[in-house]
C-alpha positions in Angstrom: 0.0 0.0 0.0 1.5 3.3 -0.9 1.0 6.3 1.2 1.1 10.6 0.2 4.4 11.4 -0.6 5.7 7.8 -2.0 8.6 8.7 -4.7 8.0 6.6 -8.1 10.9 6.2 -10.0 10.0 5.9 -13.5 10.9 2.7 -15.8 11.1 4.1 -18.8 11.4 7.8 -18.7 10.4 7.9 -22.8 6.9 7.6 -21.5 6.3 9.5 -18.4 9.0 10.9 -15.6 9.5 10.3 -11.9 6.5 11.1 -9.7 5.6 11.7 -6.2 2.1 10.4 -4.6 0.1 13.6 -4.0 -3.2 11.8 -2.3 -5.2 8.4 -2.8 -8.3 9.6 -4.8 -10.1 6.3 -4.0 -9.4 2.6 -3.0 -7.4 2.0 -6.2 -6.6 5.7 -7.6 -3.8 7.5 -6.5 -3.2 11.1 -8.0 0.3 11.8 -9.1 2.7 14.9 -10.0 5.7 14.3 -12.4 8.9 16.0 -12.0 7.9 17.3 -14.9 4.7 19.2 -13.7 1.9 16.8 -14.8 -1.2 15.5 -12.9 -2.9 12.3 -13.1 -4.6 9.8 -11.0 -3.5 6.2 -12.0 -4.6 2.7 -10.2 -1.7 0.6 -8.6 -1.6 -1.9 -11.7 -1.0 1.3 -13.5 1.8 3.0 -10.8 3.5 -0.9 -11.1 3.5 -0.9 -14.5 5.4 2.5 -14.9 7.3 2.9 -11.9 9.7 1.5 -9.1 8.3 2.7 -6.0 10.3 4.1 -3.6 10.5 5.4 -0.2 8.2 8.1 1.4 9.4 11.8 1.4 8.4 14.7 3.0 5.3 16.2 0.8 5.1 19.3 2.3 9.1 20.5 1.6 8.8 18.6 -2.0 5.8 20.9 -2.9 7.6 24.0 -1.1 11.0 23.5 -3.4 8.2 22.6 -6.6 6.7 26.7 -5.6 10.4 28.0 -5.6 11.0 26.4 -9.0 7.9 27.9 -10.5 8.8 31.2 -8.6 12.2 31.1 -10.5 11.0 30.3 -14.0 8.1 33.2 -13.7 11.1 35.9 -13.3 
């Protein structure tokens, strides 16, 4: 069972880029941000397929450092 703020460590990084577990949407949909900015909610069959899943982080300072790089690039 993966929890809010699970790293996922893409397989194949032609087809989508690492992620982090923003929330569980449902019993089987998690929603998702890419290091790359996207959103999407994606079952576990889906997360297994893609990714490795990795260790928990801390959500809140990931999404602080994802502001400051928006921040950055708006400048």
């Amino acid at each position: 069972m993966m929890e809010t703020g699970t790293k996922l460590a893409t397989k194949d990084g032609r087809v989508i880029g690492n992620a982090i577990v923003l929330a569980q949407k449902a019993e089987d949909a998690w929603l998702i941000e890419t290091d790359f900015g996207n959103v999407a909610t994606l079952s576990a069959s889906e997360i297994d397929a893609w990714f490795y899943v990795g260790p928990v982080t801390d959500l809140t300072r990931w999404l602080h450092d994802r502001e400051l790089v928006r921040c950055v690039q708006m400048t």
